[in-house]
N, C-alpha and C positions, 0 to 999 in steps of 0.2 A: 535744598529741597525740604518742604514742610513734612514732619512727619502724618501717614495718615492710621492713627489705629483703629483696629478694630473690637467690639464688643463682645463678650463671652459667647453671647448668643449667636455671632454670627460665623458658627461652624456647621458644616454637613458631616457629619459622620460615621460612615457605608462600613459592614461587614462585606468581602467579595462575596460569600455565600451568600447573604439576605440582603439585596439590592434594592428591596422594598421595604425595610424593617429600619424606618429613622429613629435613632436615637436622641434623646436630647439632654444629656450629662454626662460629660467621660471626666473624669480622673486626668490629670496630667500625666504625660509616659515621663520616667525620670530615672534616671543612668546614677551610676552614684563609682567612686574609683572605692576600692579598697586600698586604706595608708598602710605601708609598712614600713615599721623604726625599726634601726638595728644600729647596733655598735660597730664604729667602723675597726676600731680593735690597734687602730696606732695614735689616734690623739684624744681618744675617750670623747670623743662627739656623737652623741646620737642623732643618726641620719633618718632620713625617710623617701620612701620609694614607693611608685605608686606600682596595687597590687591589680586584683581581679578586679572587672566590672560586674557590677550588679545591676539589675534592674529590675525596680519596683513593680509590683502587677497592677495592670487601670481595670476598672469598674465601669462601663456601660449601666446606662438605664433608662427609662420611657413609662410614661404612663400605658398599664396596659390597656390592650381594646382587645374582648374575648374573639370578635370575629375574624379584626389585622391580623390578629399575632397567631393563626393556625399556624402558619408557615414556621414561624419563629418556634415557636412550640414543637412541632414534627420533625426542625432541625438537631433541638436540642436532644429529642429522644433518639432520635438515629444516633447521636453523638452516646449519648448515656448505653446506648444496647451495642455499638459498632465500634466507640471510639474516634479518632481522629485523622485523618494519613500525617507520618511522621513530619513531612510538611506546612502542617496545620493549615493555618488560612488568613488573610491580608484584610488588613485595616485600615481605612485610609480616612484621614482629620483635615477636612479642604474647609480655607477663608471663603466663604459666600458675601455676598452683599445684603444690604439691610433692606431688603425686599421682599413683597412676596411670592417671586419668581424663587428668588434663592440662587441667583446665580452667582457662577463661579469669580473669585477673585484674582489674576493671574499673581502668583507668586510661589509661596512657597503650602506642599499638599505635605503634610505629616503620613509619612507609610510606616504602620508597623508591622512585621513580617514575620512568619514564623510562631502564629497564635493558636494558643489552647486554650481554651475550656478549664477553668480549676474551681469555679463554682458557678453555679444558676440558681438566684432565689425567684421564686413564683409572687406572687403578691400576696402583702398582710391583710386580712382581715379582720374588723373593726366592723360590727353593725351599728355600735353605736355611736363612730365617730363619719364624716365627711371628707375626709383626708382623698386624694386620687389616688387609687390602687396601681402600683411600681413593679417593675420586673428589672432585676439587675443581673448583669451576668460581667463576670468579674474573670481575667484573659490574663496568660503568660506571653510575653512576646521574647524571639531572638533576637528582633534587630530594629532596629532605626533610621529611617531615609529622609531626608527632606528634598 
């Protein structure tokens, strides 16, 4: 079977809260083992054993639109005045096709679960430059599904 890859571009991905707020740059999610060496203490070899997992934080971000992103905006401040439920809330990084439907790719949807809030940047401004004005919000997850 030939392989068939797909392009950077050709991902959807949805906060469950903002179902309408597309992103279009995430961060790779990326697990990492903590190595632990130790002396095994009868042939003088240092051993290694694998320790805690970690995982990296990703980064969301999209060109802002003052008018799309009320919603995204009024989420974050609920979050900034209320906080999160200990829960947090689900992210999900689904293959699309290179279309302009966007439709689903059947295989594997990336879920991250168990997401917080650990920063929200607003956009920079520059009058004197042309650059597109960015909103990035930068997430802790628990867990990892495919």
């Amino acid at each position: 079977m030939a392989l068939k890859p797909i392009t950077q571009k050709q991902f959807l991905v949805i906060l469950d809260k903002l179902t309408d707020t597309y992103w279009t740059k995430a961060t790779a999610p990326k697990e990492t083992r903590e190595v632990v060496e130790y002396n095994d203490g009868q042939t003088g070899n240092i051993r290694k054993a694998l320790g805690f997992l970690n995982r990296d934080n990703i980064t969301l971000s999209k060109p802002f639109d003052p008018a799309a992103d009320k919603a995204l905006m009024a989420w974050y401040e609920n979050i900034r005045k209320n906080g999160t439920t200990a829960e947090g809330f689900t992210v999900t990084i689904t293959p699309v096709n290179n279309d302009m439907a966007g439709t689903t790719i059947s295989g594997v949807t990336i879920t991250l679960t168990g997401c917080q809030v650990v920063s929200f940047r607003t956009p920079e401004v520059d009058r004197a430059g042309s650059a597109i004005a960015m909103v990035e919000l930068e997430l802790l997850y628990d867990d990892i599904s495919f």
